[in-house]
SEMI-203799 format. One record per residue: residue number from 1; x, y, z of N, C-alpha, C in turn. Coordinates in pm, 1 decimal, decimal comma. Example, Ala and Ser with C-alpha at 12.3 -4.5 7.8 and 13.67 -1.06 7.14 Angstrom:
<recs>
+-----+----------+----------+----------+----------+----------+----------+----------+----------+----------+
! num !      npx !      npy !      npz !     capx !     capy !     capz !      cpx !      cpy !      cpz !
+-----+----------+----------+----------+----------+----------+----------+----------+----------+----------+
!   1 !   1319,0 !   -569,0 !    780,0 !   1230,0 !   -450,0 !    780,0 !   1320,0 !   -330,0 !    780,0 !
!   2 !   1285,0 !   -225,0 !    708,0 !   1367,0 !   -106,0 !    714,0 !   1290,0 !      3,0 !    787,0 !
+-----+----------+----------+----------+----------+----------+----------+----------+----------+----------+
</recs>
This chain:
<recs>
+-----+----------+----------+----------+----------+----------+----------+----------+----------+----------+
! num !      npx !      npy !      npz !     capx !     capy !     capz !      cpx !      cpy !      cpz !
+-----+----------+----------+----------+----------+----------+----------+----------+----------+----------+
!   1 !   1423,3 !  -1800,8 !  -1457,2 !   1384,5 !  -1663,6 !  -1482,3 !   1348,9 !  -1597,1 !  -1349,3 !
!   2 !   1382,8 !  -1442,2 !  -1351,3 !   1371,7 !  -1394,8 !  -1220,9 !   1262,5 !  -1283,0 !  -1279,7 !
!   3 !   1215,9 !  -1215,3 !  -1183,5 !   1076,6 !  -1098,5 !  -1182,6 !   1143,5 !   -961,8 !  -1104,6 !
!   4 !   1202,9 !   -862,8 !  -1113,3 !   1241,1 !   -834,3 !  -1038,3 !   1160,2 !   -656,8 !  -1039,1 !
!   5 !   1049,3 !   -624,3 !  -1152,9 !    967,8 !   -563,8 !  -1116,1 !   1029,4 !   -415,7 !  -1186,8 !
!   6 !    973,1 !   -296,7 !  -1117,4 !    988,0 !   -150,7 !  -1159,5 !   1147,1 !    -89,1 !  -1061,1 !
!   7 !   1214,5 !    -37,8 !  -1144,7 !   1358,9 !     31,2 !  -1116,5 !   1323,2 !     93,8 !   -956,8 !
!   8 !   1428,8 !     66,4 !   -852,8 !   1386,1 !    151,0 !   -765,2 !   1354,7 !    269,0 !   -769,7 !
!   9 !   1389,7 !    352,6 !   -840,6 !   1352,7 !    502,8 !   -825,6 !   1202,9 !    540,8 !   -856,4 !
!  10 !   1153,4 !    430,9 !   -975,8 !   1042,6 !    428,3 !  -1019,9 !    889,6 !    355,6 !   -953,5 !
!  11 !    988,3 !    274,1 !   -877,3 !    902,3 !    233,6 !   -768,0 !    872,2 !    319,7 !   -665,5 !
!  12 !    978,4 !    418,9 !   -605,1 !    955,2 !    509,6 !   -480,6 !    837,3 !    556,7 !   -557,4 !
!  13 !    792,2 !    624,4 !   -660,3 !    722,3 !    740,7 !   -713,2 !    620,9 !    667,5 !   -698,6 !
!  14 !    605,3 !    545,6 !   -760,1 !    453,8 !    514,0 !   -779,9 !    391,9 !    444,3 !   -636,4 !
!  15 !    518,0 !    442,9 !   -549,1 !    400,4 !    480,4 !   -393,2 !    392,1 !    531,2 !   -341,2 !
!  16 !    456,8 !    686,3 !   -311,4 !    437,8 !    789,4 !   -302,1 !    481,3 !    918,3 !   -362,5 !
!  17 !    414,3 !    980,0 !   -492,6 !    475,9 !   1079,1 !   -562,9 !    455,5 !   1234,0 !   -509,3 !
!  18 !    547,2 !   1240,6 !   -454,6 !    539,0 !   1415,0 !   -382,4 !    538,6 !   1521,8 !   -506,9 !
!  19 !    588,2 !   1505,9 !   -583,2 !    542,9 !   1641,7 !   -775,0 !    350,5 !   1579,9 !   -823,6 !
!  20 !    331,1 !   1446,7 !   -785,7 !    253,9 !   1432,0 !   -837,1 !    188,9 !   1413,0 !   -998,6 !
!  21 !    270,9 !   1295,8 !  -1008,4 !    286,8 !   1324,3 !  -1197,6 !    181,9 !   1236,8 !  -1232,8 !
!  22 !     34,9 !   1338,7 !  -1280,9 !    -60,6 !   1281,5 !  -1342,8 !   -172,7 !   1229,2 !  -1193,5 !
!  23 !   -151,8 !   1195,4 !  -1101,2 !   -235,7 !   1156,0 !   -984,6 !   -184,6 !   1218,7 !   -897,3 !
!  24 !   -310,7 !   1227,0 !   -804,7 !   -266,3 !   1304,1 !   -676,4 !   -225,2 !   1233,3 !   -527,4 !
!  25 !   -140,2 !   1261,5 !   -500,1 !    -24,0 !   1171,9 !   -387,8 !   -142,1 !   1095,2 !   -290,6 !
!  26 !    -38,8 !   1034,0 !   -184,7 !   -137,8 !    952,5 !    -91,0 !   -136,2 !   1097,7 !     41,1 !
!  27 !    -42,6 !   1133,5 !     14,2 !     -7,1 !   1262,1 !    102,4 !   -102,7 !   1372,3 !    139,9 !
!  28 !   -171,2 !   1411,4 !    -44,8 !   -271,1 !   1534,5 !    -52,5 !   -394,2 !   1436,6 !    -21,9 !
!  29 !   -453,4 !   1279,5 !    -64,6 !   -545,9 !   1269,9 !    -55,5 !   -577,5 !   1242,8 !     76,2 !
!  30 !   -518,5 !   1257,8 !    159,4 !   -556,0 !   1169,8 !    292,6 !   -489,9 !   1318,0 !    444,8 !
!  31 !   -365,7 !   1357,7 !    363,8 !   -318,9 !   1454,1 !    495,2 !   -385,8 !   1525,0 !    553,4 !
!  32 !   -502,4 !   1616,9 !    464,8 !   -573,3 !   1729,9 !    555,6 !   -747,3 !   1665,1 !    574,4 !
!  33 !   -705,1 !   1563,5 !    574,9 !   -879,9 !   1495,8 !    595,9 !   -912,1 !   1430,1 !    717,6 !
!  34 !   -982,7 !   1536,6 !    796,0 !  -1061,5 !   1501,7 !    875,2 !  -1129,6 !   1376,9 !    937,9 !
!  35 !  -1110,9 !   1331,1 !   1045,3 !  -1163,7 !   1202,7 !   1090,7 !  -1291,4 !   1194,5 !   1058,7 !
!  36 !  -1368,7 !   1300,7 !   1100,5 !  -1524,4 !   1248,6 !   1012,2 !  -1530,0 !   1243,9 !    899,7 !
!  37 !  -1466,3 !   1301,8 !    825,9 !  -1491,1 !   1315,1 !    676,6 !  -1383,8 !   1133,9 !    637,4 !
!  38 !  -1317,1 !   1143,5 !    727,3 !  -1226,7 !   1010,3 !    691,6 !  -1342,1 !    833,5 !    713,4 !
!  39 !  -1413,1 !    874,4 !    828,5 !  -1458,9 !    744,4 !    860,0 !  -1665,7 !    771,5 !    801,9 !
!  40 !  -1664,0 !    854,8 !    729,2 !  -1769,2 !    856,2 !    639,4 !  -1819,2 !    781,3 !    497,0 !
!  41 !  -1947,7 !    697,3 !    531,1 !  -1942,9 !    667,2 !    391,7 !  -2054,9 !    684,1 !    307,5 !
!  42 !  -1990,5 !    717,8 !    195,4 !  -2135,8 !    842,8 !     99,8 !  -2216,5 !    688,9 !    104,5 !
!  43 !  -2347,1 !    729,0 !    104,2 !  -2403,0 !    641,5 !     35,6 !  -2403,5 !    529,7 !   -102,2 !
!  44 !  -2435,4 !    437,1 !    -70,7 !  -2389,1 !    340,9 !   -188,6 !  -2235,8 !    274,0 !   -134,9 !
!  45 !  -2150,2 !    361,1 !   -104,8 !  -2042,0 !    299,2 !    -98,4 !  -1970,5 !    193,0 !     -0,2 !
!  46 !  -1908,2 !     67,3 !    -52,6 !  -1876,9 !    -21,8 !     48,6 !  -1793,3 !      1,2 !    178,3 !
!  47 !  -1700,2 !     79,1 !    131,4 !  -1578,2 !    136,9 !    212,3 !  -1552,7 !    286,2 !    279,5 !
!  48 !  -1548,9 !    302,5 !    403,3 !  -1493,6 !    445,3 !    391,6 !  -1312,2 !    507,2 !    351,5 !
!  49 !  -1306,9 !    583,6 !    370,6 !  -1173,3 !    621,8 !    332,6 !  -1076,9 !    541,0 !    454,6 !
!  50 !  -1116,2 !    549,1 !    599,9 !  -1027,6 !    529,4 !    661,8 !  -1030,1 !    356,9 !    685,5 !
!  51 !  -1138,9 !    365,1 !    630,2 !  -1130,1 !    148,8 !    610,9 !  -1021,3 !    134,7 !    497,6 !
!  52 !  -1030,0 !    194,2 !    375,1 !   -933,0 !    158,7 !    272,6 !   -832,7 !    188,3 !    301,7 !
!  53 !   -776,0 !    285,6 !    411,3 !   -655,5 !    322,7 !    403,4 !   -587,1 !    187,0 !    523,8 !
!  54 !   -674,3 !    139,9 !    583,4 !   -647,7 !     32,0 !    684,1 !   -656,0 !    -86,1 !    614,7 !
!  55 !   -678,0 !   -144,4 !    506,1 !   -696,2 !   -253,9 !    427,0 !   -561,8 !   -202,8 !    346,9 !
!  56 !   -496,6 !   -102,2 !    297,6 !   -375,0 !    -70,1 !    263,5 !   -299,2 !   -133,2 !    362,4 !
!  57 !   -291,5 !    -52,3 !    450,4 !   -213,4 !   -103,8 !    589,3 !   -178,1 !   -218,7 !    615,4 !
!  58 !   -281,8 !   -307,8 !    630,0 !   -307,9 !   -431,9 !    652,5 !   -245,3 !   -512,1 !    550,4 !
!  59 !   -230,1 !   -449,5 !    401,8 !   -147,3 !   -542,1 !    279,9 !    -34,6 !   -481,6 !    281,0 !
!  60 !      4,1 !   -347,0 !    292,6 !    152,5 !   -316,9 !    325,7 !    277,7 !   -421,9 !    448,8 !
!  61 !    188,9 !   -434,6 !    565,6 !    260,3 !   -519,2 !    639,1 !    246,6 !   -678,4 !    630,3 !
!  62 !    147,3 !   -696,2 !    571,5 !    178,6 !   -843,8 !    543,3 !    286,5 !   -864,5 !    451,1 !
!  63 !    260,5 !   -776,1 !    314,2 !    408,7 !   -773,4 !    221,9 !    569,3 !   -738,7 !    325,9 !
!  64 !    532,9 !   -703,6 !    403,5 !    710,9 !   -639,2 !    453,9 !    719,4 !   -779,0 !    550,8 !
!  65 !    618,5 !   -842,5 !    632,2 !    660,8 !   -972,6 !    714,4 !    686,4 !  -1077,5 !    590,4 !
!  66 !    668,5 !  -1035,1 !    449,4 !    688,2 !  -1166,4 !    379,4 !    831,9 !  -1097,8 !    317,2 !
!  67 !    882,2 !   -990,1 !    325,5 !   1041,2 !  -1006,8 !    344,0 !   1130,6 !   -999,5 !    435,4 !
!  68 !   1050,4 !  -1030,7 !    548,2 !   1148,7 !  -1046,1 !    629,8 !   1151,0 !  -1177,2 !    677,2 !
!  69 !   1092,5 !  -1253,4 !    635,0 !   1079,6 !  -1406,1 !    696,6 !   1176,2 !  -1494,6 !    618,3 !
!  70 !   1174,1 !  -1546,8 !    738,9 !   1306,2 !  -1688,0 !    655,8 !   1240,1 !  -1787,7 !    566,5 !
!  71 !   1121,2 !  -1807,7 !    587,9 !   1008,2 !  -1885,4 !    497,5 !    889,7 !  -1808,6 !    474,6 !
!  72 !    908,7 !  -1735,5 !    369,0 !    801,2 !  -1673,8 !    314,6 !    678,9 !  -1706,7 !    328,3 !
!  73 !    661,6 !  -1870,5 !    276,6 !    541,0 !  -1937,4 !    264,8 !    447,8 !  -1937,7 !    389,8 !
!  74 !    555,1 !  -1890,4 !    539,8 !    476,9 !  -1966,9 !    625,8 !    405,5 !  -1831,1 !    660,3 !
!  75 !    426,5 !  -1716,8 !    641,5 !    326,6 !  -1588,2 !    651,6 !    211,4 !  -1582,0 !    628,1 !
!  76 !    158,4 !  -1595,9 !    700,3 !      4,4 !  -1589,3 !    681,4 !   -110,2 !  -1444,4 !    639,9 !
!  77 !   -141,7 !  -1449,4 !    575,4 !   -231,8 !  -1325,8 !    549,8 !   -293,7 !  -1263,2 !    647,8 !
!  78 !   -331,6 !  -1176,0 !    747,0 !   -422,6 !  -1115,7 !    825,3 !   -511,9 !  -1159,5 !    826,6 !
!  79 !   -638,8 !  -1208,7 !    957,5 !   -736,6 !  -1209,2 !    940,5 !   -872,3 !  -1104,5 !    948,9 !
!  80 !   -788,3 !   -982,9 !    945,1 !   -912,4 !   -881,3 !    974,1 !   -828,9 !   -752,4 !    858,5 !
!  81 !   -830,5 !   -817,1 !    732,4 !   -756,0 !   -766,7 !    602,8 !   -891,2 !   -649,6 !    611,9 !
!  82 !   -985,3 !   -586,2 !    653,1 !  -1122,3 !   -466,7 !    606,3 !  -1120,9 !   -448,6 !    770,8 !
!  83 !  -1030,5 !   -405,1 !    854,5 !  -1073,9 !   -392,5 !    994,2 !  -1195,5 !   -236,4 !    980,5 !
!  84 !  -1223,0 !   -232,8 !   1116,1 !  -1332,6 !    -98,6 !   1154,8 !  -1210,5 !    -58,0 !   1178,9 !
!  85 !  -1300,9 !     97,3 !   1158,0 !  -1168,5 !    201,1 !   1206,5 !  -1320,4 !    268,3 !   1235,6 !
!  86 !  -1289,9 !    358,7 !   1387,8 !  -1360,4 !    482,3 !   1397,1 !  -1273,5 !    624,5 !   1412,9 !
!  87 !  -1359,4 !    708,3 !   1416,8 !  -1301,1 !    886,6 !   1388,8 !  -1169,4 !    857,7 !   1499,3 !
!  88 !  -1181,7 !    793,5 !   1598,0 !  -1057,1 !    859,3 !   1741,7 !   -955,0 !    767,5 !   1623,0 !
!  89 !   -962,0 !    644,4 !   1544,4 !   -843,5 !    557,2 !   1532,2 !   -817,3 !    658,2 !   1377,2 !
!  90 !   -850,4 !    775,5 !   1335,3 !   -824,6 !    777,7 !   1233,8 !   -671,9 !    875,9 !   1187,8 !
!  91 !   -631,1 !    959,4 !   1357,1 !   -519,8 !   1034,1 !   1358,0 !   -346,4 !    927,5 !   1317,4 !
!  92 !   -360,8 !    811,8 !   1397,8 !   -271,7 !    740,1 !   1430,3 !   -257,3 !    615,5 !   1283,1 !
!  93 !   -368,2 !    568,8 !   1266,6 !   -389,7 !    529,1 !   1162,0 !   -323,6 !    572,3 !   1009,2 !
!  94 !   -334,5 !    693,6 !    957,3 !   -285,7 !    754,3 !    885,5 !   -162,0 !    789,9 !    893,4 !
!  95 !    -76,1 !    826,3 !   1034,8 !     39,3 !    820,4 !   1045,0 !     76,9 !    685,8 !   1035,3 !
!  96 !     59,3 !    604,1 !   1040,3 !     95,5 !    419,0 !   1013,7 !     80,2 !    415,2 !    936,7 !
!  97 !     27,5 !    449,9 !    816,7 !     31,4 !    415,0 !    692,1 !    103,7 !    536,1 !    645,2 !
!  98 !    146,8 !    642,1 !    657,1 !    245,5 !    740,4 !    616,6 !    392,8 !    643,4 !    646,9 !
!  99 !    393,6 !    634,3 !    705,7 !    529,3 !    542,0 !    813,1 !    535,3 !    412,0 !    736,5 !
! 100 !    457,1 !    382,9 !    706,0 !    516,6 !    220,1 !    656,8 !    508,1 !    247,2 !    512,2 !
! 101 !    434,0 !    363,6 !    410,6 !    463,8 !    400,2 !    335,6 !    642,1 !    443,4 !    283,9 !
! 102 !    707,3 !    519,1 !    401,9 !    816,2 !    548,6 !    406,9 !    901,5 !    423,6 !    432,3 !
! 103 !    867,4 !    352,9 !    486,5 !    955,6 !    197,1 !    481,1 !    967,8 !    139,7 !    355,6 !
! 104 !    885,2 !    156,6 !    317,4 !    859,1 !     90,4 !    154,8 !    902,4 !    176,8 !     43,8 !
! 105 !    902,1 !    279,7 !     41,9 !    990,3 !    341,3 !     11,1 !   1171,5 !    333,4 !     -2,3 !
! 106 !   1192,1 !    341,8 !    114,4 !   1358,0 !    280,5 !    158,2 !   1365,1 !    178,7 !    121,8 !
! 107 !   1281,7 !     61,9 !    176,0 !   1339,5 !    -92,2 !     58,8 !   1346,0 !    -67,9 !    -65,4 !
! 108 !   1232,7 !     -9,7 !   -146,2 !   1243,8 !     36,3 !   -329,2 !   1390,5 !     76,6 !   -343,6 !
! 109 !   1453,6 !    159,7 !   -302,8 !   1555,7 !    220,8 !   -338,8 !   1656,2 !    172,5 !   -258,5 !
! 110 !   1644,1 !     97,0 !   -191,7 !   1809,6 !     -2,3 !   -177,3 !   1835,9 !   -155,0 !   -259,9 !
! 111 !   1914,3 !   -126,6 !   -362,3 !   1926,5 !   -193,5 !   -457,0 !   1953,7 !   -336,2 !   -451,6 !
! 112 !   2021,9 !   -390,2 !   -294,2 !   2051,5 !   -531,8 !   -231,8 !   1933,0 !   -572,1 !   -235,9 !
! 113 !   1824,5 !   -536,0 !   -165,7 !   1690,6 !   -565,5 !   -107,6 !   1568,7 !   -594,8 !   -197,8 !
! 114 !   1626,7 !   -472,4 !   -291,5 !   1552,9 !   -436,3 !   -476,7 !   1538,0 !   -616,7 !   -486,9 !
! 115 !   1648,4 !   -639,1 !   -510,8 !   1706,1 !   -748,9 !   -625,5 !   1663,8 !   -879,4 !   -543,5 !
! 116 !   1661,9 !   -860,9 !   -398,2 !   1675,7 !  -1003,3 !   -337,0 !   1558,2 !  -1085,3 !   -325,9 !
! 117 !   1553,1 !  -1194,6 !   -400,9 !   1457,9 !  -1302,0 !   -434,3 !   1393,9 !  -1355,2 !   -296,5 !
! 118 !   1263,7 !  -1342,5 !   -324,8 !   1145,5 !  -1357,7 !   -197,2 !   1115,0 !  -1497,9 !   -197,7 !
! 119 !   1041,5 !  -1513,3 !   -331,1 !    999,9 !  -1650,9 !   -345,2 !   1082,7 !  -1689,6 !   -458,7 !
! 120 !   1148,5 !  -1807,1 !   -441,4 !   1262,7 !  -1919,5 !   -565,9 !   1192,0 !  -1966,7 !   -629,0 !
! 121 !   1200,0 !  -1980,3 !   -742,1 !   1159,0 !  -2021,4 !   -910,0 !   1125,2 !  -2138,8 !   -860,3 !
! 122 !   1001,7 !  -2205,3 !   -927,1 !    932,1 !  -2329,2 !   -934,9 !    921,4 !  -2378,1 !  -1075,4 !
! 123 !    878,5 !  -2471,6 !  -1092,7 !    826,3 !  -2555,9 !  -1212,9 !    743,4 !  -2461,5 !  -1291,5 !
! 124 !    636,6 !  -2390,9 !  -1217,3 !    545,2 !  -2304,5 !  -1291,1 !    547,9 !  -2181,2 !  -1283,5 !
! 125 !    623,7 !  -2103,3 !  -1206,7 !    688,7 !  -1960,6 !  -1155,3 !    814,3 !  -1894,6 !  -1130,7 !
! 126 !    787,8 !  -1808,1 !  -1204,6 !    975,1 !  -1753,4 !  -1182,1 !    976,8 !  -1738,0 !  -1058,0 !
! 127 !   1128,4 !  -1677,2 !  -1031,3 !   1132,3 !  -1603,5 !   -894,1 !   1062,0 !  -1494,1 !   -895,3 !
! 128 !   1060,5 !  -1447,0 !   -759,7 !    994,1 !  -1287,1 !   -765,4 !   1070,4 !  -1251,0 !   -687,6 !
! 129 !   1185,6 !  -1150,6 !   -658,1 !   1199,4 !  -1014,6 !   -582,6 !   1121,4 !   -960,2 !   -504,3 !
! 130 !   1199,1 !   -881,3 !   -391,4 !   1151,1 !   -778,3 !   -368,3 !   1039,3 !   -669,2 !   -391,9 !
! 131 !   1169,5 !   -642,4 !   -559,1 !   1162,5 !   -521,2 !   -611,6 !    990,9 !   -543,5 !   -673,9 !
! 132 !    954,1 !   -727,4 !   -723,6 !    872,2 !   -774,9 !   -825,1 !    760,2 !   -742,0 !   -728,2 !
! 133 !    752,1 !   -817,5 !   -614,0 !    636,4 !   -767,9 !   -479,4 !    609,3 !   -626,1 !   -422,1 !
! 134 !    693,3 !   -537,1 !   -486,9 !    639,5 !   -405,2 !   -434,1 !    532,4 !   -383,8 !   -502,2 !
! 135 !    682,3 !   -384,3 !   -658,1 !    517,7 !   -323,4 !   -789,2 !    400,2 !   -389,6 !   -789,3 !
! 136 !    376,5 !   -550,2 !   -813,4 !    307,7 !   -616,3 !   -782,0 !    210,5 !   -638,7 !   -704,5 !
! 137 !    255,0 !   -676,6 !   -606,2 !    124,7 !   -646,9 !   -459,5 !    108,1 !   -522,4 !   -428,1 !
! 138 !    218,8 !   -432,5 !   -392,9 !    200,1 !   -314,8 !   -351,5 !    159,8 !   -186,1 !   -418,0 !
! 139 !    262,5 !   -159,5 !   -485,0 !    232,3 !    -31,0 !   -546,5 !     90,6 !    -18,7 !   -633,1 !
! 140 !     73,5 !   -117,3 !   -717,7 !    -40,5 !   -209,6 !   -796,0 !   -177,0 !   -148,9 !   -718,4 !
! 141 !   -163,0 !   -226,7 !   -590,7 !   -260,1 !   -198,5 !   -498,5 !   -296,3 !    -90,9 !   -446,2 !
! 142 !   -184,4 !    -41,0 !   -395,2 !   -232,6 !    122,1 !   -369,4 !   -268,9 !    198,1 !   -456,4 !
! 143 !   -222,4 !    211,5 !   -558,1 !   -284,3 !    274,1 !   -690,5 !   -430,3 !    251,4 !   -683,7 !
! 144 !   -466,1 !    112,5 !   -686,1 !   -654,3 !    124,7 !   -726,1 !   -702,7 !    141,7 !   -609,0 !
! 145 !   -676,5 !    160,7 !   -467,2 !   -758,2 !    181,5 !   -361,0 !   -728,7 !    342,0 !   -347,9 !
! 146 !   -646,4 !    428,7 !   -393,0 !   -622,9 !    547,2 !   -419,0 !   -695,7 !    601,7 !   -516,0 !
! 147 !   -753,6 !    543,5 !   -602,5 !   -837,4 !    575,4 !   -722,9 !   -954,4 !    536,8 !   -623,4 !
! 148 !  -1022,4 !    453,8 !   -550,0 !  -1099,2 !    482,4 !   -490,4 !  -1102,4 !    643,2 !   -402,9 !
! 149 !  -1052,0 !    614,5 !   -317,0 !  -1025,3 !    715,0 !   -220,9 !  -1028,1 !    870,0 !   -301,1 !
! 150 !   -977,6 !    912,2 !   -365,6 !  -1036,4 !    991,9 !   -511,5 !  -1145,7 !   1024,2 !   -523,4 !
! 151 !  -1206,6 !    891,7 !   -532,2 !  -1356,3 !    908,5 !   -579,2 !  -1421,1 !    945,2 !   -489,7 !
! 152 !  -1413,3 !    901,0 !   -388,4 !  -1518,3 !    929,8 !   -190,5 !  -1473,0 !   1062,9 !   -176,4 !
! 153 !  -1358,0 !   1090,9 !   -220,0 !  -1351,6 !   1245,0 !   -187,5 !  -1442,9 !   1367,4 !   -231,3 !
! 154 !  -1431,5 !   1295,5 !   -423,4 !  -1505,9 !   1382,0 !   -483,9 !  -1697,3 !   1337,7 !   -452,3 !
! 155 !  -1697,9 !   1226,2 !   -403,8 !  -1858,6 !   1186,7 !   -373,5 !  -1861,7 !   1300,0 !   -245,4 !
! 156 !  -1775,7 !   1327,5 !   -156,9 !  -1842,1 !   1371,6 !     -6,0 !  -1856,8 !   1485,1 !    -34,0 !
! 157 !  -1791,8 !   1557,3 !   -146,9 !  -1783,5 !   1704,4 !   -146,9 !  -1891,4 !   1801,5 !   -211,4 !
! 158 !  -1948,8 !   1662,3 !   -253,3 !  -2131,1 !   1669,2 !   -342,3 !  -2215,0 !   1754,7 !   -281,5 !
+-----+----------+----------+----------+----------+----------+----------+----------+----------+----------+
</recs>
């Protein structure tokens, strides 16, 4: 059995939806926001915006070195997966995650890449795709750290 996840087209949307159907893009929540307002954190809260958007970052490219490797397995996770970010790292930052957003994007919707099996079926696991590791790790993920990021918005504006 193979995993091969959400249709490319349906995948582009749910990691970055420019109409915005039902949530608001990574585009509106993050484009016109300010480095202080980016590396601020309301009280109570663990994360600022521009930490989550760098803990995105940080799981976006570990997922793309685990398709591009000839042995998946041997990819190692990041060790600074919650790096600091301050106000100067927060211009460049956001363009890196716009940018590798758009990479991920282009793999979703090339249908070779869609389909092509990451990790081979085991005893206890199907294969997984590509296409299965976008929705999965990725898109998955950005979704609930975007539902954060949401929320810090509407906390700072208190």
């Amino acid at each position: 059995m193979t995993l091969y996840g959400a249709p490319g087209p349906t995948l582009e949307i749910l990691l970055e939806d420019p109409e915005e159907h039902d949530f608001a893009s990574a585009t509106t929540l993050l484009g016109n926001l300010s480095s202080e307002d980016a590396v601020r954190r309301p009280a109570g809260a663990p994360h600022s915006i521009a930490e989550i958007v760098a803990h995105l970052l940080s799981n976006a490219r570990f997922n793309l070195a685990l398709f591009d490797a000839t042995d998946p397995a041997s990819v190692r996770p990041p060790l600074a997966d919650w790096p600091e970010v301050t106000a100067a790292d927060w211009p460049q930052l956001r363009q890196e995650y716009f940018d590798t957003l758009a990479t991920l994007q282009r793999l979703a919707c090339n249908e070779i890449e869609h389909a092509r099996i990451v990790f081979p079926a085991t005893d206890n696991e199907p294969a997984w795709t590509v296409g299965y590791k976008l929705t999965c790790s990725v898109a998955k993920h950005a979704a609930y750290h975007m539902g954060q990021i949401a929320l810090l918005r509407q906390l700072s504006q208190q």
